[in-house]
PDB file with one MODEL, atoms N, CA, C and O in Angstrom:
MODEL        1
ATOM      1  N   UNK A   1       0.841  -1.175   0.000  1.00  0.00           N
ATOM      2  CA  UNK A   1       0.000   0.000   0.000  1.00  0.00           C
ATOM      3  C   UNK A   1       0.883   1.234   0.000  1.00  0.00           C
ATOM      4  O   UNK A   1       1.919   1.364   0.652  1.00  0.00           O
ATOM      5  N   UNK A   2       0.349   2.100  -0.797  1.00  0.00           N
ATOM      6  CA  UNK A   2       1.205   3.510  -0.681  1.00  0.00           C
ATOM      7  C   UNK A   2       0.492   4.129   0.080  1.00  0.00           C
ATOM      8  O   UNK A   2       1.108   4.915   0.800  1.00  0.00           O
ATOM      9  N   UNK A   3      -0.768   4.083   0.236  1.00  0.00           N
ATOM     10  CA  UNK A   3      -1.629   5.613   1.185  1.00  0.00           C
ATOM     11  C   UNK A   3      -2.869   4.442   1.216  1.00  0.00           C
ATOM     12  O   UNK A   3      -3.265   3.428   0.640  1.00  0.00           O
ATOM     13  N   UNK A   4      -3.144   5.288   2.235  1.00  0.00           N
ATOM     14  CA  UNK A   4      -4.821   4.771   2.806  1.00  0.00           C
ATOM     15  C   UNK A   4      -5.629   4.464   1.185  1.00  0.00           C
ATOM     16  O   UNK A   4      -6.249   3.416   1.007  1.00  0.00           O
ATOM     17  N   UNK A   5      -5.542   5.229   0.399  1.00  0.00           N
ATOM     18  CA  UNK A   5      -6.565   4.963  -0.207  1.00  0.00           C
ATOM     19  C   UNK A   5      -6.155   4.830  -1.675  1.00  0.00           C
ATOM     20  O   UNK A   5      -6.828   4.992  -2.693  1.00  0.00           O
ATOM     21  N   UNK A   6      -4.589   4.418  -1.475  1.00  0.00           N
ATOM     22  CA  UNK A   6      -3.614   4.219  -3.020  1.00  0.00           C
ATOM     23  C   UNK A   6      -3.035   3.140  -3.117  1.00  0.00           C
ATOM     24  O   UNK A   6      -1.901   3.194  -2.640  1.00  0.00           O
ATOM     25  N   UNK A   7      -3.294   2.235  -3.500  1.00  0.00           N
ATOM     26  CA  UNK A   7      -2.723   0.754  -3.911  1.00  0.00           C
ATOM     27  C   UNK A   7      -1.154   1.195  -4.547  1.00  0.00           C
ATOM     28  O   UNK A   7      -0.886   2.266  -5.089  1.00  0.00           O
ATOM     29  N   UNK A   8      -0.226   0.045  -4.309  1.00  0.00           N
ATOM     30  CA  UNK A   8       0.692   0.187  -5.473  1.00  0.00           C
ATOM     31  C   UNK A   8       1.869  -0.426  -4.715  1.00  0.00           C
ATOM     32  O   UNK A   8       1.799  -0.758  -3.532  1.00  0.00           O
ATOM     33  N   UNK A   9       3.020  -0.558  -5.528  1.00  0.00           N
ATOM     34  CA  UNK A   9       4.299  -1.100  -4.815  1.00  0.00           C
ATOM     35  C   UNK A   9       4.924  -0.057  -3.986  1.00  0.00           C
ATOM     36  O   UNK A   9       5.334   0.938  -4.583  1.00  0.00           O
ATOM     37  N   UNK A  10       5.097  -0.134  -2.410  1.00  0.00           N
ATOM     38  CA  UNK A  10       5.260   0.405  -1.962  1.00  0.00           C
ATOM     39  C   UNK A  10       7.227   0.498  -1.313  1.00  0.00           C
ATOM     40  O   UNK A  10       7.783   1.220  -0.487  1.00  0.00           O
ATOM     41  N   UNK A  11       7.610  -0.384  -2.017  1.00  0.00           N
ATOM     42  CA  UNK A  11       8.948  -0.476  -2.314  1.00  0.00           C
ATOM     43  C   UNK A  11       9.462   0.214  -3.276  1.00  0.00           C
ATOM     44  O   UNK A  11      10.593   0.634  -3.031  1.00  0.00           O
ATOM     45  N   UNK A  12       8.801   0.617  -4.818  1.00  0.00           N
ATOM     46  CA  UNK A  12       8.566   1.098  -5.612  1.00  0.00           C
ATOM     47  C   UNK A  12       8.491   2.759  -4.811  1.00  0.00           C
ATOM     48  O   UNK A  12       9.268   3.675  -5.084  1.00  0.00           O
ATOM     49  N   UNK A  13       7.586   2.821  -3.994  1.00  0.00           N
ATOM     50  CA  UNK A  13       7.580   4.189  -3.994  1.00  0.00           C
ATOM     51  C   UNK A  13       8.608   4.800  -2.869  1.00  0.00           C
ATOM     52  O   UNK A  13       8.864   6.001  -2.958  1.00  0.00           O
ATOM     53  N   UNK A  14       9.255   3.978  -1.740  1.00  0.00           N
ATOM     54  CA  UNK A  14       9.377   4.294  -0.750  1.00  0.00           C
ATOM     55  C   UNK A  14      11.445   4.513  -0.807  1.00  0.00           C
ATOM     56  O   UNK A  14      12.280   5.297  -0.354  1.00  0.00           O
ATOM     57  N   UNK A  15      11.419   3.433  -1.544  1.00  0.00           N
ATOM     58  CA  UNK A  15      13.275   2.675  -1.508  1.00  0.00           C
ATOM     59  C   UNK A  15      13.490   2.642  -3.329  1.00  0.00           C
ATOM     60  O   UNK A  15      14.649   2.641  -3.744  1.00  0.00           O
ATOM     61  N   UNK A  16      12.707   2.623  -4.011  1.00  0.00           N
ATOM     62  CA  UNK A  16      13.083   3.140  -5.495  1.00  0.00           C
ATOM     63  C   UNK A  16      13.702   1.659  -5.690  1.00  0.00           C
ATOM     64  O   UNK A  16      14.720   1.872  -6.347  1.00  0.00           O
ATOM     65  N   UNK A  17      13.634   0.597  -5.513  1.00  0.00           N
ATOM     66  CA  UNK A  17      13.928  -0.649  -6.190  1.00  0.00           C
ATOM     67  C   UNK A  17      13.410  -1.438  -6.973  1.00  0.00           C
ATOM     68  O   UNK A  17      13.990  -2.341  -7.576  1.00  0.00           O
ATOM     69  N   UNK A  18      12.277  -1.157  -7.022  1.00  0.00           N
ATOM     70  CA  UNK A  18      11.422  -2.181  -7.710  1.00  0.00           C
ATOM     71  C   UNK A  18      10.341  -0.843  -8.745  1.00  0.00           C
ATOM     72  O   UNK A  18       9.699   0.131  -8.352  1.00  0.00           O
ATOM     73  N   UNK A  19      10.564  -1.397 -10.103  1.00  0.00           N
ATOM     74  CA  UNK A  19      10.173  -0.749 -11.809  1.00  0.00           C
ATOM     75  C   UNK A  19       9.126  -0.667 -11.355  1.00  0.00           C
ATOM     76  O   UNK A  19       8.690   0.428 -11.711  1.00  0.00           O
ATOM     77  N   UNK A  20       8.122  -1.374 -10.516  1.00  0.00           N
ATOM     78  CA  UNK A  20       6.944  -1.368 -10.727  1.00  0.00           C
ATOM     79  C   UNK A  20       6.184  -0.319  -9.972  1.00  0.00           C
ATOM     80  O   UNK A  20       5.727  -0.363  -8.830  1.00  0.00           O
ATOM     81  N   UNK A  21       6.141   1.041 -11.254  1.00  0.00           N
ATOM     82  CA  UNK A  21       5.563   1.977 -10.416  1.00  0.00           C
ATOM     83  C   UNK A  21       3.671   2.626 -10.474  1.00  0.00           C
ATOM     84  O   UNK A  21       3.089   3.626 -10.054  1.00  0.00           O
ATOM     85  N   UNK A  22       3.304   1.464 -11.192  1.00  0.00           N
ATOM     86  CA  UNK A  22       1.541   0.964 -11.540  1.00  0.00           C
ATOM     87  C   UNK A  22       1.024   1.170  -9.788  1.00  0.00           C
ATOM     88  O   UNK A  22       1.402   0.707  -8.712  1.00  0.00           O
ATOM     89  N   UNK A  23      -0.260   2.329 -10.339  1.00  0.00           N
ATOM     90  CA  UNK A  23      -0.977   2.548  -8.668  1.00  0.00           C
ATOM     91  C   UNK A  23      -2.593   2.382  -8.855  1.00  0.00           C
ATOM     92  O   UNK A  23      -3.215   2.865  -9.801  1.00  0.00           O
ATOM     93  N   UNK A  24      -3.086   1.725  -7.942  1.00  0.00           N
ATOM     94  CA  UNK A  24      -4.382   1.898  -8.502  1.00  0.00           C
ATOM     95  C   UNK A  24      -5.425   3.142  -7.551  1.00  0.00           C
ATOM     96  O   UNK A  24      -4.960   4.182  -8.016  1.00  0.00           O
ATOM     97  N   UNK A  25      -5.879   3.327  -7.128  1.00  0.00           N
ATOM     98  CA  UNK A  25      -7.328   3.781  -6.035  1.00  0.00           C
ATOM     99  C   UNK A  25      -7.854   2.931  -5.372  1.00  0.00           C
ATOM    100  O   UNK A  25      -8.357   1.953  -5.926  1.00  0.00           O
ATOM    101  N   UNK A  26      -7.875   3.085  -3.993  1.00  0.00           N
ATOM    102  CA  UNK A  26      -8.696   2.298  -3.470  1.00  0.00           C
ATOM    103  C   UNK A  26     -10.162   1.781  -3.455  1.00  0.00           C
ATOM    104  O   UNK A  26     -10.773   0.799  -3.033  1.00  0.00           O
ATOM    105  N   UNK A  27     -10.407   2.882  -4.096  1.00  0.00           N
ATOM    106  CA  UNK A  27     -12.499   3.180  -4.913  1.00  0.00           C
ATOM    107  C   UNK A  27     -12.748   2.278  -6.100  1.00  0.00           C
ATOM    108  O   UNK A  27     -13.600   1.400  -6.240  1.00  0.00           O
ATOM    109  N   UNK A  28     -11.754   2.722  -6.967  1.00  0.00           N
ATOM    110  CA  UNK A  28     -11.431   1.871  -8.079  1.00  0.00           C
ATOM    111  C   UNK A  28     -11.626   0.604  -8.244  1.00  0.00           C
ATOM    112  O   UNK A  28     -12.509  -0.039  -8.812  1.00  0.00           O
ATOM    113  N   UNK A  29     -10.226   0.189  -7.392  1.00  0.00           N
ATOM    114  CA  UNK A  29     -10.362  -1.405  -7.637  1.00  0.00           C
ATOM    115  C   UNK A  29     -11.579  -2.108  -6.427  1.00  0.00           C
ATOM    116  O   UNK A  29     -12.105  -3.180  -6.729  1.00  0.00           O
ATOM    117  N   UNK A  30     -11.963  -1.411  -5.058  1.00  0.00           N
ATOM    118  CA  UNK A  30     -13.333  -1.715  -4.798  1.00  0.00           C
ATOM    119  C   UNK A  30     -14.562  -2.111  -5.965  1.00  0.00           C
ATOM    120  O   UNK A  30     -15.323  -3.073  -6.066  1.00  0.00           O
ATOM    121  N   UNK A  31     -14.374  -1.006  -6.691  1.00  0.00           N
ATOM    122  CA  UNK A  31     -15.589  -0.725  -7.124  1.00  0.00           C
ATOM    123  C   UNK A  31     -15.379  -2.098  -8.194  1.00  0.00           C
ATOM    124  O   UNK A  31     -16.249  -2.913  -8.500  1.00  0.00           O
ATOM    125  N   UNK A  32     -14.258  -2.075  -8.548  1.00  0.00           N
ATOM    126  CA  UNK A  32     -14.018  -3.154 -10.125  1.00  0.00           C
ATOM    127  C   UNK A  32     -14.463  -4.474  -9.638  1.00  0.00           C
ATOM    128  O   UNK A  32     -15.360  -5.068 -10.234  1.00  0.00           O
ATOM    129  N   UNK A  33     -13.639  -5.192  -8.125  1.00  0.00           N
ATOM    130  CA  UNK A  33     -14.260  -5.718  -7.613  1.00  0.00           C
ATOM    131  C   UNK A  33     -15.039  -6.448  -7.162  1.00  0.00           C
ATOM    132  O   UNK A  33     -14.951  -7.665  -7.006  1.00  0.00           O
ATOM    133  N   UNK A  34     -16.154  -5.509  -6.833  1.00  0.00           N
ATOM    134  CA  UNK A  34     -17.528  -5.679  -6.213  1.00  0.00           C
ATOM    135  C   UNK A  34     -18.322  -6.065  -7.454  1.00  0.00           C
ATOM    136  O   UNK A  34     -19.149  -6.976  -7.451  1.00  0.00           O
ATOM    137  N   UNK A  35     -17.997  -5.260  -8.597  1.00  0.00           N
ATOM    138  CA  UNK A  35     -18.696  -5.371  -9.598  1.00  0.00           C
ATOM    139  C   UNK A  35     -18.923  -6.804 -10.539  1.00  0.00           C
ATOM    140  O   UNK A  35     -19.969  -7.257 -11.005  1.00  0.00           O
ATOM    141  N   UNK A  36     -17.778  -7.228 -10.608  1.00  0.00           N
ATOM    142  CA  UNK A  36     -17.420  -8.537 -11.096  1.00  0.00           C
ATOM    143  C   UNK A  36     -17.883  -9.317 -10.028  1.00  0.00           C
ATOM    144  O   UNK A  36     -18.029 -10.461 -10.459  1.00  0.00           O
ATOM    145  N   UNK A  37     -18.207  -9.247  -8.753  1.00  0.00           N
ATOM    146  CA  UNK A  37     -18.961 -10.399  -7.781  1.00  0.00           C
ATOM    147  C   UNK A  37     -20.196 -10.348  -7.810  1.00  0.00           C
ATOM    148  O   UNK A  37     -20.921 -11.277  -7.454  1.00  0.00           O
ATOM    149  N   UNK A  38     -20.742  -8.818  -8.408  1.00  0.00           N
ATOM    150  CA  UNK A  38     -22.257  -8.927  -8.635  1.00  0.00           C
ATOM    151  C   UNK A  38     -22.480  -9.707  -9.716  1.00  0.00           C
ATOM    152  O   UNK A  38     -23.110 -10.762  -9.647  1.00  0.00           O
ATOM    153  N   UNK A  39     -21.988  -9.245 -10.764  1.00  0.00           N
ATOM    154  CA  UNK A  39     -21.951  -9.576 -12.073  1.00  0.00           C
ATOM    155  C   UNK A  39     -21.799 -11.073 -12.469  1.00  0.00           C
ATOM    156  O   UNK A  39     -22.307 -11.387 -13.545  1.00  0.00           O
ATOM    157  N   UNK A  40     -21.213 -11.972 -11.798  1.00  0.00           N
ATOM    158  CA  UNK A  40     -20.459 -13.039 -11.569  1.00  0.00           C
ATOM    159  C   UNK A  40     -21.459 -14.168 -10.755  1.00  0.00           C
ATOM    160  O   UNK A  40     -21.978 -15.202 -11.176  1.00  0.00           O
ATOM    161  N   UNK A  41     -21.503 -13.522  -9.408  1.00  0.00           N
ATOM    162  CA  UNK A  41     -21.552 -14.629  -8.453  1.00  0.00           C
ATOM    163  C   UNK A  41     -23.563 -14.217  -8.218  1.00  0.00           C
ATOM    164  O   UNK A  41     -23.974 -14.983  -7.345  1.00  0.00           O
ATOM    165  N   UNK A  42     -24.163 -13.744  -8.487  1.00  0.00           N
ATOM    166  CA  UNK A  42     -25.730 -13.441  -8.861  1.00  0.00           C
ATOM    167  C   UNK A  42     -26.431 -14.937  -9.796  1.00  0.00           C
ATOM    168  O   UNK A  42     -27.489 -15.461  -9.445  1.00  0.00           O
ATOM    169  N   UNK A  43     -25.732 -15.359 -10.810  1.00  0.00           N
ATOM    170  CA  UNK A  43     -25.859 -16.485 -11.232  1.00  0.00           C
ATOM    171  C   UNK A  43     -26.394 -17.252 -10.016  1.00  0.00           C
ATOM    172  O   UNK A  43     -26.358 -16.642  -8.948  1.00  0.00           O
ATOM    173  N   UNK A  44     -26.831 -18.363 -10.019  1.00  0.00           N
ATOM    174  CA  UNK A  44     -27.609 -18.827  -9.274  1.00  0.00           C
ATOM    175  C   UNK A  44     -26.294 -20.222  -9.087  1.00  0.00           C
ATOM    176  O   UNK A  44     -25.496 -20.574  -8.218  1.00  0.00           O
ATOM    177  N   UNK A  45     -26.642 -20.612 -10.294  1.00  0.00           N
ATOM    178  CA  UNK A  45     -25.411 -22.200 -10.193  1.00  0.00           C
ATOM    179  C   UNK A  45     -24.013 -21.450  -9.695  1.00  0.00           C
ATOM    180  O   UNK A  45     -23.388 -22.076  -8.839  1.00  0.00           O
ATOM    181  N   UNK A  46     -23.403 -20.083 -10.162  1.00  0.00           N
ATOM    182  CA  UNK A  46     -22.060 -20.039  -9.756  1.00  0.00           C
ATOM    183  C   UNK A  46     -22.348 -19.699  -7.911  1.00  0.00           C
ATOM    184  O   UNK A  46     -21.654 -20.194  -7.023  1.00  0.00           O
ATOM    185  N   UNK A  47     -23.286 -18.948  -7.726  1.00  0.00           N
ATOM    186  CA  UNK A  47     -23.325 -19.007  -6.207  1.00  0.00           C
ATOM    187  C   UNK A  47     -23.620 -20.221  -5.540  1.00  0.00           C
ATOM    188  O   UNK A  47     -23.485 -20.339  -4.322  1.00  0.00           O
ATOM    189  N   UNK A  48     -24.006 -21.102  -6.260  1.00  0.00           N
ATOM    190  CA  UNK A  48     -24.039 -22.807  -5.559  1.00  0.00           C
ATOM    191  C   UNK A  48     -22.812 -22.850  -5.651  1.00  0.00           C
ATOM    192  O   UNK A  48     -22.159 -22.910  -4.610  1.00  0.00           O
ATOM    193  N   UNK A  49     -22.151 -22.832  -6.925  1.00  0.00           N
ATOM    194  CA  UNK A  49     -20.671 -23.716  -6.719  1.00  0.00           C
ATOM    195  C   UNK A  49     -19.704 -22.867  -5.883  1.00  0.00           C
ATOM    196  O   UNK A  49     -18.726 -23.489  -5.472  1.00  0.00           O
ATOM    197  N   UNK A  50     -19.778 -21.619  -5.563  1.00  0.00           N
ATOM    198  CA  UNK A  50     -19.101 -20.922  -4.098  1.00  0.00           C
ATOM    199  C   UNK A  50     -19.199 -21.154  -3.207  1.00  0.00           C
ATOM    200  O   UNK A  50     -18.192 -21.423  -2.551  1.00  0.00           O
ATOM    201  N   UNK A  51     -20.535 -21.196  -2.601  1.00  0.00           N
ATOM    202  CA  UNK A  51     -21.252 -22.150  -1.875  1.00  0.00           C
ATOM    203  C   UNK A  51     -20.084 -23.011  -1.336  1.00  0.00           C
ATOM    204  O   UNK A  51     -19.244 -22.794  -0.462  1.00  0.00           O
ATOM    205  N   UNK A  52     -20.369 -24.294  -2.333  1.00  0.00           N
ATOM    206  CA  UNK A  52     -19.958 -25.435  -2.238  1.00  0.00           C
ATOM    207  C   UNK A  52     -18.292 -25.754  -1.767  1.00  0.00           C
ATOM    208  O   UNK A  52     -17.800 -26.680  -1.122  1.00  0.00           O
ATOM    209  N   UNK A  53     -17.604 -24.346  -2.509  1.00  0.00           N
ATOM    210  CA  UNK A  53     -16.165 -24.612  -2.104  1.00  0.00           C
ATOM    211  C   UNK A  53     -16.227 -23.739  -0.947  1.00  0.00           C
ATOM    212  O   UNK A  53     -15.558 -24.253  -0.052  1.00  0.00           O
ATOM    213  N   UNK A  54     -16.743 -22.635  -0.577  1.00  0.00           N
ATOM    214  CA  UNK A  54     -16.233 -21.583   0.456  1.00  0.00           C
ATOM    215  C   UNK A  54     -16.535 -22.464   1.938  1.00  0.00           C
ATOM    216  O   UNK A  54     -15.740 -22.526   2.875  1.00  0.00           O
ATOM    217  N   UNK A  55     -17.932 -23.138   1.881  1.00  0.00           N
ATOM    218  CA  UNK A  55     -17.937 -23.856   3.368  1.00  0.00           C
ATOM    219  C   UNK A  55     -16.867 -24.398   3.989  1.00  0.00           C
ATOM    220  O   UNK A  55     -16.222 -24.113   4.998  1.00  0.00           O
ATOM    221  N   UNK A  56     -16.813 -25.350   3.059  1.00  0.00           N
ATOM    222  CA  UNK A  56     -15.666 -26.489   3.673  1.00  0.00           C
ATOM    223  C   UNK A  56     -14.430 -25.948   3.997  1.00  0.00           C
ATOM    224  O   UNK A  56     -13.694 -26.515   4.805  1.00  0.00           O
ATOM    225  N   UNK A  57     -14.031 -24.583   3.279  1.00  0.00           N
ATOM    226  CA  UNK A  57     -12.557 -24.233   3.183  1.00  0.00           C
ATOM    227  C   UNK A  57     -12.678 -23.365   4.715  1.00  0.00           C
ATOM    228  O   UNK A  57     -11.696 -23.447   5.452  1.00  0.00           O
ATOM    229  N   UNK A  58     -13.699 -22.663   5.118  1.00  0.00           N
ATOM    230  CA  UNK A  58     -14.035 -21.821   6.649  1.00  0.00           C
ATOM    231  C   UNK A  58     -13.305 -22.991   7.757  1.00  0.00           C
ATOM    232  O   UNK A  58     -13.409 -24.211   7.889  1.00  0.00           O
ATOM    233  N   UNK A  59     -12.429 -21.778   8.538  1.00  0.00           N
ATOM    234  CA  UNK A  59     -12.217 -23.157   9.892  1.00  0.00           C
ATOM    235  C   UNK A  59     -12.826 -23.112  10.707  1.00  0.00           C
ATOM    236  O   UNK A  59     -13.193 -22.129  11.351  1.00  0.00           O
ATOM    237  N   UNK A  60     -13.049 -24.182  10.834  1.00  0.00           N
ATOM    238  CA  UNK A  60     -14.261 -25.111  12.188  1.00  0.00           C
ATOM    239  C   UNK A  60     -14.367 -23.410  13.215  1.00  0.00           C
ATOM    240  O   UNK A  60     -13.521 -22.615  13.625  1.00  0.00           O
ATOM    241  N   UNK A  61     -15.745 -23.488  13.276  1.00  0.00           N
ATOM    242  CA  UNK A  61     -15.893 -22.826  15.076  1.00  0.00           C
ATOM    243  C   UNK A  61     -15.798 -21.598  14.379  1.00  0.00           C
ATOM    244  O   UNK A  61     -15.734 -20.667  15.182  1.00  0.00           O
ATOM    245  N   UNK A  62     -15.748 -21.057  12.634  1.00  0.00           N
ATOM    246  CA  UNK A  62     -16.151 -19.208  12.368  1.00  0.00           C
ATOM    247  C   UNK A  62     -17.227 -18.671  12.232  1.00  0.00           C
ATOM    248  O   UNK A  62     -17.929 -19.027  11.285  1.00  0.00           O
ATOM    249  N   UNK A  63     -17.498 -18.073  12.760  1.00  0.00           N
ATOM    250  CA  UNK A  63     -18.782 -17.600  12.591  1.00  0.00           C
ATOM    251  C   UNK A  63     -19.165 -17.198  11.381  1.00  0.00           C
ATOM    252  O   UNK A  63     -18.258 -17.066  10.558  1.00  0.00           O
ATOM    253  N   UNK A  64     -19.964 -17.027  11.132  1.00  0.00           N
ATOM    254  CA  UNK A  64     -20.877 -16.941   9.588  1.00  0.00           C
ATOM    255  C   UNK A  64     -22.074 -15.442   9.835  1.00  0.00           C
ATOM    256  O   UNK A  64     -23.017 -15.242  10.600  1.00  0.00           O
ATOM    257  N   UNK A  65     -21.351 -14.561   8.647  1.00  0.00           N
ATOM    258  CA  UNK A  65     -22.290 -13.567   8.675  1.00  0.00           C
ATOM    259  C   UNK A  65     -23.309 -14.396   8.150  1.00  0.00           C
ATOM    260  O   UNK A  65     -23.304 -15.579   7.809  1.00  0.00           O
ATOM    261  N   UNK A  66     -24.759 -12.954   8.161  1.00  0.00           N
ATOM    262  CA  UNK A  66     -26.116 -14.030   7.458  1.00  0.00           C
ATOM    263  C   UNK A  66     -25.992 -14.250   6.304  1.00  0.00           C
ATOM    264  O   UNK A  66     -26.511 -15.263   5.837  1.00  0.00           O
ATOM    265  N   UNK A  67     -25.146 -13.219   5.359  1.00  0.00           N
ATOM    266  CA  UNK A  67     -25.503 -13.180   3.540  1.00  0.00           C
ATOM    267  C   UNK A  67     -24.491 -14.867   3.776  1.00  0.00           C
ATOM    268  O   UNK A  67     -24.407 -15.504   2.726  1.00  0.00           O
ATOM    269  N   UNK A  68     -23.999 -15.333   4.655  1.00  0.00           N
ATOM    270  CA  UNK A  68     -23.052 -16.702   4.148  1.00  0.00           C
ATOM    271  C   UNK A  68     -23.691 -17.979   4.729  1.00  0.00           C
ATOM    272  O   UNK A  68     -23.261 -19.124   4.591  1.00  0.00           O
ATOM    273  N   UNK A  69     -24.930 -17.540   5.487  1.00  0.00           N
ATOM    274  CA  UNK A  69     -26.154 -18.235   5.835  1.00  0.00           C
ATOM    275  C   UNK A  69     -26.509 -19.019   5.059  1.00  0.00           C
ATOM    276  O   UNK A  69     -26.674 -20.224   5.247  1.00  0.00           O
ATOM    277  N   UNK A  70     -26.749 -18.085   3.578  1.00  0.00           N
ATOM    278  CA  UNK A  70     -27.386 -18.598   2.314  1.00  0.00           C
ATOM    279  C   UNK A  70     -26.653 -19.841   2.164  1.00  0.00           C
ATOM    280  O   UNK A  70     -27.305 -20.851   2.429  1.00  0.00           O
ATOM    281  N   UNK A  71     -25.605 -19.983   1.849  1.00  0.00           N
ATOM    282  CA  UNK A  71     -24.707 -21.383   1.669  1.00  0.00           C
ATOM    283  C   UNK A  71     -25.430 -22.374   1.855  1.00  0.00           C
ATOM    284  O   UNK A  71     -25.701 -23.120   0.913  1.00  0.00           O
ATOM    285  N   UNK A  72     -25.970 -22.628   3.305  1.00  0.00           N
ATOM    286  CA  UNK A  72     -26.334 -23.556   3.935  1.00  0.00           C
ATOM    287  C   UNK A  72     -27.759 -23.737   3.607  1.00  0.00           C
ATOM    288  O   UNK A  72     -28.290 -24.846   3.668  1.00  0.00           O
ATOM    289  N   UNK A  73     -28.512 -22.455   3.193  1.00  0.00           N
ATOM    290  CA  UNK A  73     -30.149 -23.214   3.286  1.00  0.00           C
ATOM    291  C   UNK A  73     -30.169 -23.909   2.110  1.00  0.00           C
ATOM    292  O   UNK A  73     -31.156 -24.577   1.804  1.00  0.00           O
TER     293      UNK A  73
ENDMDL
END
């Protein structure tokens, strides 16, 4: 992270070693994101098959917001 709300190589910005001086926004790539999980995971079968892998991968004893409720009914 470069700043609260600036993605980017922060080696890059800090110590000048590393080329990679690509930054994104923190709004930005939220927003890009979120968007592709609406867009994406709204499907009905791909939210089964998330579902299906995200349970099992949770460790024993985490609590579960409600939207991860859905999984289970």
């Amino acid at each position: 992270m470069i700043s609260k709300d600036l993605l980017g190589c922060a080696t890059s910005r800090n110590k000048g070693t590393c080329d990679n001086r690509l930054n994104i926004r923190r709004d930005a790539l939220e927003a890009s994101v979120l968007g592709g999980l609406r867009t994406h995971l709204m499907d009905p079968e791909l939210f089964k098959e998330f579902c299906d892998e995200f349970m099992p991968a949770r460790p024993f004893g985490e609590p579960v917001a409600d939207q991860w409720a859905l999984c289970v009914a």
